[in-house]
C-alpha positions in Angstrom: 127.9 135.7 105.9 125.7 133.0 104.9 128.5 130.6 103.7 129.7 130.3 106.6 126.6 129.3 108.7 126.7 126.3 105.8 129.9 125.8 106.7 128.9 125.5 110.1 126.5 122.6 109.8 128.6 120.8 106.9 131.7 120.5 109.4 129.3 119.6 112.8 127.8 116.9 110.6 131.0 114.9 110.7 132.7 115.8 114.1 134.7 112.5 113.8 136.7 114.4 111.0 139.7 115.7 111.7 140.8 118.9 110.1 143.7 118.5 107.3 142.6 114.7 106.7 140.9 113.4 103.6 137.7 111.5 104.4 135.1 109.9 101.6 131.9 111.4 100.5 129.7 111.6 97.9 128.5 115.3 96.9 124.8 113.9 97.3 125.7 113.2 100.3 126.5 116.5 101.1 123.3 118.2 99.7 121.5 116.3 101.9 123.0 117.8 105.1 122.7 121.0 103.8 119.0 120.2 102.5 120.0 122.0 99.3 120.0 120.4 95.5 123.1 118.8 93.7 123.5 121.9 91.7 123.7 124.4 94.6 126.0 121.7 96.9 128.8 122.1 94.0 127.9 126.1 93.8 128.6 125.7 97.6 131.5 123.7 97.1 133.4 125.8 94.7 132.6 129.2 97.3 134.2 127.0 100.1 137.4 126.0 98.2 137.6 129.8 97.3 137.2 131.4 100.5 140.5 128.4 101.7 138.0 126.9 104.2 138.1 123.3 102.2 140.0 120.9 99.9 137.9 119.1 97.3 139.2 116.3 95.2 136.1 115.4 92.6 135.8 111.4 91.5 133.9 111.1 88.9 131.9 107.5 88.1 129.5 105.0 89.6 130.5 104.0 93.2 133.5 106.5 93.2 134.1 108.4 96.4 134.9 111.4 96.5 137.9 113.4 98.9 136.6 116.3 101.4 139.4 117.8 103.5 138.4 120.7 106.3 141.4 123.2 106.0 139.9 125.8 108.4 139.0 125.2 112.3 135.6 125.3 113.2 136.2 127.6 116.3 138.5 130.1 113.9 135.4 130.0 111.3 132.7 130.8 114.2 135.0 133.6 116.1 134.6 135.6 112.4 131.2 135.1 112.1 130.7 136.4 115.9 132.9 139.3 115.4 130.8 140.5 112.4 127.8 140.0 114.5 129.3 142.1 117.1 129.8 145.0 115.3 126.7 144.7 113.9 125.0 144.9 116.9 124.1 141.6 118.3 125.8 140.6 120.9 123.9 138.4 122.0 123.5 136.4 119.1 127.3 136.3 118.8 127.4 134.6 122.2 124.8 131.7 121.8 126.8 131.3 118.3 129.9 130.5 120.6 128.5 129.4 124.1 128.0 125.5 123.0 131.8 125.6 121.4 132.7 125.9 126.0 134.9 128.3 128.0 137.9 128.5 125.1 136.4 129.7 122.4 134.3 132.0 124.5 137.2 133.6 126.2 139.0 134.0 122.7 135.9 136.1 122.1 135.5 137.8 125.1 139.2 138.8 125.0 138.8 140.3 121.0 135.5 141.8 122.6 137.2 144.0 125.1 139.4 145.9 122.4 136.0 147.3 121.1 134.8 149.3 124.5 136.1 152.6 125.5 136.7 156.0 124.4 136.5 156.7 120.9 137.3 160.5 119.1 136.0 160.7 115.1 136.9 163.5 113.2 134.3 164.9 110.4 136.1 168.4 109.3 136.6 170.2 112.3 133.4 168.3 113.9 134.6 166.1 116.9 132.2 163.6 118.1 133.5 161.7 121.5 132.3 158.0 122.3 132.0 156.3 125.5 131.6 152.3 124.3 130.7 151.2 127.4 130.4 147.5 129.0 127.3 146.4 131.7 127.1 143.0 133.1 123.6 141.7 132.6 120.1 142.9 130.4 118.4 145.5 130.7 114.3 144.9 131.1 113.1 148.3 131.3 114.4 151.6 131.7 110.5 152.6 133.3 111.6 154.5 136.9 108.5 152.7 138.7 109.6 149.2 137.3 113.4 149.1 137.4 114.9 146.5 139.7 118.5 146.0 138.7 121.1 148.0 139.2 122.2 148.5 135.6 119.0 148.9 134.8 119.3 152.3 137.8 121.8 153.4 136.4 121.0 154.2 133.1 117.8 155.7 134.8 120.3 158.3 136.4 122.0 159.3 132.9 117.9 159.4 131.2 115.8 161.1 133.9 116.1 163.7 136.9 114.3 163.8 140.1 113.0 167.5 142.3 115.8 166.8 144.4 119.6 165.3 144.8 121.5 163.6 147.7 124.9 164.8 147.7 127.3 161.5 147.5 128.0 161.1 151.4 124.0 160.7 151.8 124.0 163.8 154.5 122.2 166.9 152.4 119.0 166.7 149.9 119.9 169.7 147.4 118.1 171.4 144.5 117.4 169.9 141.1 114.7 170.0 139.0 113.1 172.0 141.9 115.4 175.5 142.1 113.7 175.4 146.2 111.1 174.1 148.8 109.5 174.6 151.9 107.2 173.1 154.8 104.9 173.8 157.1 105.7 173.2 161.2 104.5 169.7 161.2 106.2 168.9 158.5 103.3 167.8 156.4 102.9 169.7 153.9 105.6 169.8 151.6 105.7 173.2 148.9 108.9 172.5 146.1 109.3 175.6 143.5 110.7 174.4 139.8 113.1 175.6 137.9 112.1 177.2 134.5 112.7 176.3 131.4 113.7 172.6 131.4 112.1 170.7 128.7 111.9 166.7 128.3 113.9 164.9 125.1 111.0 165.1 123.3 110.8 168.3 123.0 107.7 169.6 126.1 108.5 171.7 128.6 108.0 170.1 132.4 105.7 171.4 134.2 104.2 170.6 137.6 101.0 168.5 136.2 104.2 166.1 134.9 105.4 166.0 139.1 102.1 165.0 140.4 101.0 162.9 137.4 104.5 160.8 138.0 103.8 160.3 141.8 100.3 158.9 141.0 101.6 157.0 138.3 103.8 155.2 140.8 101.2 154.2 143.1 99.5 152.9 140.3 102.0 150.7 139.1 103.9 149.6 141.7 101.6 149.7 144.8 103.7 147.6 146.7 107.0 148.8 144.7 110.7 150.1 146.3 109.6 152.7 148.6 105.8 152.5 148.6 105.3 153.2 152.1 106.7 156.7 151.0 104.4 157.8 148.1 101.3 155.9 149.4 101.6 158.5 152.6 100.6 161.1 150.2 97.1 162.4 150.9 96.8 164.9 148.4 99.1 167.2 145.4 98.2 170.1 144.5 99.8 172.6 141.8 99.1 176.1 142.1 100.8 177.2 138.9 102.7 175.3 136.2 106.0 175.6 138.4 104.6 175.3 141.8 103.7 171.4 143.2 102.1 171.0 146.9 102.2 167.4 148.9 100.1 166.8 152.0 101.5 163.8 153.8 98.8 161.3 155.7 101.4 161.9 158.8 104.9 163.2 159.4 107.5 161.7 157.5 111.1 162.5 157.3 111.9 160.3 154.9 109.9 162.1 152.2 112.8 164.2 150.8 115.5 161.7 150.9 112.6 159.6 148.3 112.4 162.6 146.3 116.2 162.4 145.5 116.1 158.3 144.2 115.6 157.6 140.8 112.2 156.1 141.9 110.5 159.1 141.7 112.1 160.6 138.4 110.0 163.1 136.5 108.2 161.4 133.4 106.2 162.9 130.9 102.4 163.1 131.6 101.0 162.8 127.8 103.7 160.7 126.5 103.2 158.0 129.1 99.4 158.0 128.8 100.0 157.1 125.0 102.5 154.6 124.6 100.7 152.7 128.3 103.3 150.1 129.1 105.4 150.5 126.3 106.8 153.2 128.0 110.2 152.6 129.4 110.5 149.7 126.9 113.5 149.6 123.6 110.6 149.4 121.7 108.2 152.1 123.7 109.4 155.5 124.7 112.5 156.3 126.7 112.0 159.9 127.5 112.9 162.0 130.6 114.8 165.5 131.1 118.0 164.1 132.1 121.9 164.9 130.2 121.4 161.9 128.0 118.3 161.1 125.8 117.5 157.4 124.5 119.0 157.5 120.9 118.1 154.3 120.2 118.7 150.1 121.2 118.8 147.0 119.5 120.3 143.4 120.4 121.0 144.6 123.9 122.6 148.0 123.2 121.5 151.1 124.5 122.7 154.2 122.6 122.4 157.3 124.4 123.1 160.6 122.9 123.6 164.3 124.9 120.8 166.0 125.2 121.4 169.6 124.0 119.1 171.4 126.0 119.7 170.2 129.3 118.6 172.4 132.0 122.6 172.0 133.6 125.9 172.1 131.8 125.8 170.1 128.7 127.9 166.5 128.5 131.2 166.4 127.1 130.7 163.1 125.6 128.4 163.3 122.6 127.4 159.4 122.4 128.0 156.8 125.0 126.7 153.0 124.0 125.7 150.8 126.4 126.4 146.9 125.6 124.8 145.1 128.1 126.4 141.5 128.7 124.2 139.0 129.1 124.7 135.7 131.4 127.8 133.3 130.6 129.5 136.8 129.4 131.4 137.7 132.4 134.6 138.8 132.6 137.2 137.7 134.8 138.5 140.3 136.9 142.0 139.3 137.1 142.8 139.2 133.5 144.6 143.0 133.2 144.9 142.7 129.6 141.2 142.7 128.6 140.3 144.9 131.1 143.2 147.6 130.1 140.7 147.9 126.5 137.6 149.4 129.1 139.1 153.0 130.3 136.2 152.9 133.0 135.5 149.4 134.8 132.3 148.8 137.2 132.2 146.5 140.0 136.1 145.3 139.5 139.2 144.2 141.7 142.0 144.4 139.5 145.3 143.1 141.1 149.1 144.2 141.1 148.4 147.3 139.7 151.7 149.0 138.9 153.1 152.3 137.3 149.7 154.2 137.7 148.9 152.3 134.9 145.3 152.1 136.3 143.5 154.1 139.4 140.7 152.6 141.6 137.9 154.2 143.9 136.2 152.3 146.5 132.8 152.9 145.4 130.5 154.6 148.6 128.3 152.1 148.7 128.0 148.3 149.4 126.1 144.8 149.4 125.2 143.8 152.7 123.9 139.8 152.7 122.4 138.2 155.6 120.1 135.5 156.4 116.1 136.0 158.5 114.2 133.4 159.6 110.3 133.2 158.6 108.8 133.1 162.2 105.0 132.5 160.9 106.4 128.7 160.1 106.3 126.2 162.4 109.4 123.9 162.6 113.0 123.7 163.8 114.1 127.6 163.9 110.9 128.2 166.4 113.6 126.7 168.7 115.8 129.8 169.8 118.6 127.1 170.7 118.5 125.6 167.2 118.9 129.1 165.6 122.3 129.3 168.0 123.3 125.9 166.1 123.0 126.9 162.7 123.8 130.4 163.4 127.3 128.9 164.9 127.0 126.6 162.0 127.4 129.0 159.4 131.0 129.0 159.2 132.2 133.0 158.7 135.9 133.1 158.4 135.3 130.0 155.5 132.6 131.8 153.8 135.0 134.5 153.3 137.7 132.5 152.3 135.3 130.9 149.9 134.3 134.0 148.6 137.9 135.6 148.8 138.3 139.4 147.4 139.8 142.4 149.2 136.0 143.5 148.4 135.1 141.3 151.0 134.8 141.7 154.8 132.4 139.8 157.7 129.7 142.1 158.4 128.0 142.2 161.9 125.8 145.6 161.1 123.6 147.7 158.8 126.4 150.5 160.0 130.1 151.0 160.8 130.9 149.1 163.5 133.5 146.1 163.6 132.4 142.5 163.4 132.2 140.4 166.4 135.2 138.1 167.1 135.4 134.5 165.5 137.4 132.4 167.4 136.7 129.4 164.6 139.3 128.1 162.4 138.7 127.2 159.0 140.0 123.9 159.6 138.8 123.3 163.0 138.8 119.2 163.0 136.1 119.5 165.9 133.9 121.5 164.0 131.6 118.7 162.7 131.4 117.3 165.9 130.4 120.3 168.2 127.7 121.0 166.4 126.4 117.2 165.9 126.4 117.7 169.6 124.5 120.8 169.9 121.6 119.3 167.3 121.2 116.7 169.6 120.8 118.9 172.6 118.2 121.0 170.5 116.3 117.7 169.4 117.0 118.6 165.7 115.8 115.2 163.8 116.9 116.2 160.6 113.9 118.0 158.9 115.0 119.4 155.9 114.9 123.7 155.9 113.6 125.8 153.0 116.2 128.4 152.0 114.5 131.0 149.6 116.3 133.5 147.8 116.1 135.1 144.5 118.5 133.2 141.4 121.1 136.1 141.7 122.0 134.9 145.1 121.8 131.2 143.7 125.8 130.9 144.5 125.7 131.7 147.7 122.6 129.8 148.6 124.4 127.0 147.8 127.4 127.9 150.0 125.4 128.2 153.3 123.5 125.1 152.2 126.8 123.2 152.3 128.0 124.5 155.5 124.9 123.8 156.8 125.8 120.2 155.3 128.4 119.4 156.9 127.3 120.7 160.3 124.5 117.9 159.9 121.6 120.9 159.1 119.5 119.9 155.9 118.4 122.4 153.6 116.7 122.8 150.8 117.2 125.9 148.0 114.2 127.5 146.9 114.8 130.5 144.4 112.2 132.6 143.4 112.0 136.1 140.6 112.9 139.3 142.5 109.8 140.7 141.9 108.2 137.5 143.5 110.3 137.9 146.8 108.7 140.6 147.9 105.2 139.1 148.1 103.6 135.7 149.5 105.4 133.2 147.1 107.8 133.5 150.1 106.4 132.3 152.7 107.1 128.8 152.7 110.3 129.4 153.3 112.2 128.5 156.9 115.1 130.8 155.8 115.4 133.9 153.6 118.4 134.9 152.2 118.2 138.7 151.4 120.8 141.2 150.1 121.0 145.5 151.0 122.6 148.2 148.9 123.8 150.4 151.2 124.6 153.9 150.2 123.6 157.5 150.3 119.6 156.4 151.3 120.6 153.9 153.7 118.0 154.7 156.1 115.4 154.7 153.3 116.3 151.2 152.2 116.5 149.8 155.7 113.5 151.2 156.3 112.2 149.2 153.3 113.9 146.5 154.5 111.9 146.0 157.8 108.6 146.6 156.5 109.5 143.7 154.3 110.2 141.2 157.7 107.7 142.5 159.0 105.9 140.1 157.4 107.5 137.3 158.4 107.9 138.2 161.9 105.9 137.2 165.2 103.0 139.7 165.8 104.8 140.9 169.4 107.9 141.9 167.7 106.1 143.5 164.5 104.7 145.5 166.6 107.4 146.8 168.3 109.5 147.3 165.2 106.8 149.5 163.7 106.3 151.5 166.5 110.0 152.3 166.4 109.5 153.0 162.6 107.2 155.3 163.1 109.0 157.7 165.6 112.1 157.0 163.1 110.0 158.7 160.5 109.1 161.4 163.1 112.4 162.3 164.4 114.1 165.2 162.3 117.4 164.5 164.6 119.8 162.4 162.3 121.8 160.8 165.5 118.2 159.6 167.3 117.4 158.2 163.8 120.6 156.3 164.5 120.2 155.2 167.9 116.7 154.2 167.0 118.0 152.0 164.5 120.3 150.3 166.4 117.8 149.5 168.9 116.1 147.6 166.0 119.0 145.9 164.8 120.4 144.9 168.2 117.1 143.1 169.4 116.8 141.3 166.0 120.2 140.2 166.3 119.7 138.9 170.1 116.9 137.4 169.0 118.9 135.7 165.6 115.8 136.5 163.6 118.5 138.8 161.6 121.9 136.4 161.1 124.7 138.5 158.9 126.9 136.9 156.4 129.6 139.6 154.8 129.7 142.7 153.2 131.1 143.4 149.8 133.5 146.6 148.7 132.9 147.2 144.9 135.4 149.5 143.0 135.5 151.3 140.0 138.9 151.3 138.0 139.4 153.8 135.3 142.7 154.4 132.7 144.5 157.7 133.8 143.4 159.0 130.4 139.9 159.1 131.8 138.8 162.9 134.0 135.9 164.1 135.8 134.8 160.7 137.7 132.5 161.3 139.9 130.8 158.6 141.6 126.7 158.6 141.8 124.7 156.1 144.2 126.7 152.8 144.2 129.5 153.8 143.2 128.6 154.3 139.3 130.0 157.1 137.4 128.0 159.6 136.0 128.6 159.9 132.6 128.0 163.7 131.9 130.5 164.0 134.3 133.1 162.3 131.7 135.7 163.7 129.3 139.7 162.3 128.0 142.4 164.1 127.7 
């Protein structure tokens, strides 16, 4: 309420006050902080000593002072008002109310916070509507499946649209979806996919296949260069027969066209609705609309309500509503604290400790983060020196980056795939660390020219981790963070190091392939080259295990070559309440929320 934002400013205008102690003022005195008139400052007054929050002992005559005494805490005041804008809806405006009061008053918050998510049943008559409040790190930009880049922002893609096809969870078979089949031609060029009939998008249109081939040229429009683009910019021509029949010619053979069909990339969007609303679509404010179990109800202040969509072309949700609040930064939880997170029911991206009594379950989500670290060969310098890349490949202390890092979630990584890490022999507190590789520098006629290390601001932490090892070890380096949708291009390139991350899952050998287009750029012309060669008879070979040795070849030169330098690998898990059935875990580990209902 508004009294209490006066409040707010009356009490930070004398922070060398101490609550329950009389101090002198004069009431004009206090109009003027409040920029208000005498008259309102004793309407104000009088609400104050109402409402407990003050004690006010009037002295009446010229040069008389009088007694102001703050009976309530600011922090207990400012929790109140952030609660109320909570339920209302803003989040986010509860947390800037709080973030300058620090970590305390924040965590009081945060704690009160996590009794509000989970599962929630309201009976109207004999009307049940079930409630999935629903916690996700970070914002949400746009819900637009050719401009997503965050995971959360994936996610909610999966619940809001559908693609022809679906990879089953371990990544191995592409089966129907929105298309009921499909075939090809010998060369594997031409691509026929037969839809299902009768599925219609929230807003009310049947799909048909003008909707497919308007959402694949769509894509190329708007994100040319975009997750994938090597894929739909091989398309040389779509044709569609009849409203349920779509026909792809690929520019050359390419067996990575149906695993792209299955991402949420290339989700089916509505032709005419798109056209109208331009780049409003995807956006809170635009139009959200797709064919998936869950329409866009609605969002405001950073939550996303979605609703089940009744006429979904598979079995309808059990929930009815699920609500999205998406925390935004200096709003993340700790992970060890068990009592906020027992308020959640369903936790993404956790390690929750000491479990006991089957109070909670975990799953080890499929996929996982892969960091490592590539070297921008077009730059002259210090890494064009294959023995300085030994040195601050051996500098980069593993086994104290881990400990640094520490999790059960965490593990040294030495591949793209399954195979052990290489043996460390280092000890975290090896006292001739520091000295070995002072020794090595000099050998390598390192004279101390600082490194540019590039990375995106969501890597920012560990960017700073390597450039302290790389500290101590007598390397100096210099951060450089750039916007995600930045890295990809030439802003880049003045880097001597890039710090990249991988999500591998069920399209691993999609995203790799991604992957080494992208270095491509940044790699000597010789070994380009090579690697796209190899690419290309990747893309060609319908054999999964030559796709896999071809890989490896890749992978294995790059490493001999330390061009490609891994760091660790990360485990995420998803905990859930026993109350909780029907988890089943989507790309990354997330769980689909159609999938959910409570006992």
């Amino acid at each position: 309420m508004k009294i209490r934002r006066h409040y707010f400013i009356l009490r930070e205008s004398y922070p060398q006050s101490t609550d329950g102690l009389p101090f002198e003022v004069t009431t004009a005195e206090l109009a003027e902080k409040l920029d208000c008139t005498h008259r309102n400052m004793v309407l104000l007054l009088k609400r104050m000593i109402q409402e407990g929050w003050i004690e006010w002992i009037a002295k009446r005559g010229r040069g008389n002072r009088s007694l102001l005494t703050f009976a309530k805490p600011l922090d207990s005041l400012m929790l109140e008002e952030a609660e109320e804008l909570a339920v209302r809806g803003d989040l986010q405006s509860a947390l800037e109310l709080l973030q300058p009061r620090g970590a305390a008053v924040v965590g009081r918050f945060q704690q009160w916070l996590s009794g509000q998510f989970g599962f929630q049943t309201v009976l109207e008559g004999e009307r049940r509507t079930d409630t999935l409040r629903f916690p996700m790190p970070g914002t949400i930009d746009s819900l637009d499946p050719a401009r997503i880049h965050y995971i959360g922002e994936s996610h909610l893609v999966n619940q809001l649209f559908d693609g022809l096809v679906r990879m089953d969870v371990r990544g191995v078979t592409v089966l129907p979806h929105l298309a009921h089949a499909w075939e090809t031609n010998e060369a594997r060029t031409e691509w026929t996919f037969f839809l299902r009939k009768g599925i219609f998008f929230h807003h009310g249109r049947e799909m048909t296949s003008s909707d497919v081939k308007y959402t694949l040229t769509r894509l190329a429009r708007l994100a040319p260069n975009g997750l994938y683009s090597w894929v739909y910019n091989g398309i040389e021509q779509m044709d569609t027969p009849d409203d349920l029949t779509i026909r792809f010619r690929l520019k050359a053979r390419n067996e990575a066209f149906l695993s792209f069909l299955s991402t949420n990339r290339a989700s089916i969007v509505p032709e005419e609705l798109c056209e109208q609303v331009g780049e409003a679509f995807g956006q809170a404010s635009g139009a959200v609309v797709g064919t998936g179990p869950f329409r866009l109800a609605g969002s405001s202040h950073g939550i996303w309500i979605l609703e089940a969509f009744s006429s979904y072309f598979q079995e309808r949700p059990f929930l009815d509503r699920v609500e999205v609040w998406t925390m935004p930064a200096g709003a993340d939880r700790k992970e060890e604290d068990m009592e906020e997170l027992r308020q959640f029911q369903v936790m993404h991206n956790v390690r929750i400790e000491g479990m006991a009594g089957g109070e909670w379950e975990q799953v080890r989500q499929s996929g996982t983060t892969c960091k490592f670290l590539t070297v921008n060969e077009l730059k002259d310098g210090p890494l064009a020196n294959a023995a300085f890349r030994s040195v601050l490949d051996y500098a980069i202390h593993r086994k104290e980056l881990l400990r640094r890092l520490s999790g059960d979630v965490i593990e040294e990584a030495s591949s793209f795939w399954s195979r052990p890490a290489a043996d460390d022999s280092q000890s975290v507190d090896d006292a001739d660390f520091q000295h070995t590789c002072s020794a090595m520098l000099r050998e390598c006629g390192y004279d101390g020219e600082p490194l540019t290390l590039t990375t995106i601001p969501q890597y920012e932490h560990d960017a700073a981790l390597i450039q302290e090892m790389l500290g101590k070890a007598g390397i100096h380096v210099h951060i450089h963070l750039i916007a995600a949708e930045q890295f990809k291009g030439k802003d880049r390139m003045s880097a001597d190091l890039l710090l990249f991350a991988i999500m591998l899952d069920e399209h691993r050998e999609l995203r790799l392939i991604d992957l080494y287009k992208s270095m491509m750029q940044h790699m000597d012309k010789r070994t380009s080259d090579i690697l796209g060669d190899t690419l290309q008879c990747i893309l060609a070979e319908p054999d999964a295990a030559r796709r896999f040795s071809l890989f490896m070849k890749i992978e294995d030169e790059l490493i001999r070559r330390q061009f490609l330098m891994f760091l660790y690998r990360k485990h995420l898990k998803t905990a859930f309440h026993p109350s909780v059935q029907g988890i089943t875990l989507e790309s990354l580990g997330w769980v689909r929320f159609r999938d959910l209902w409570f006992r």
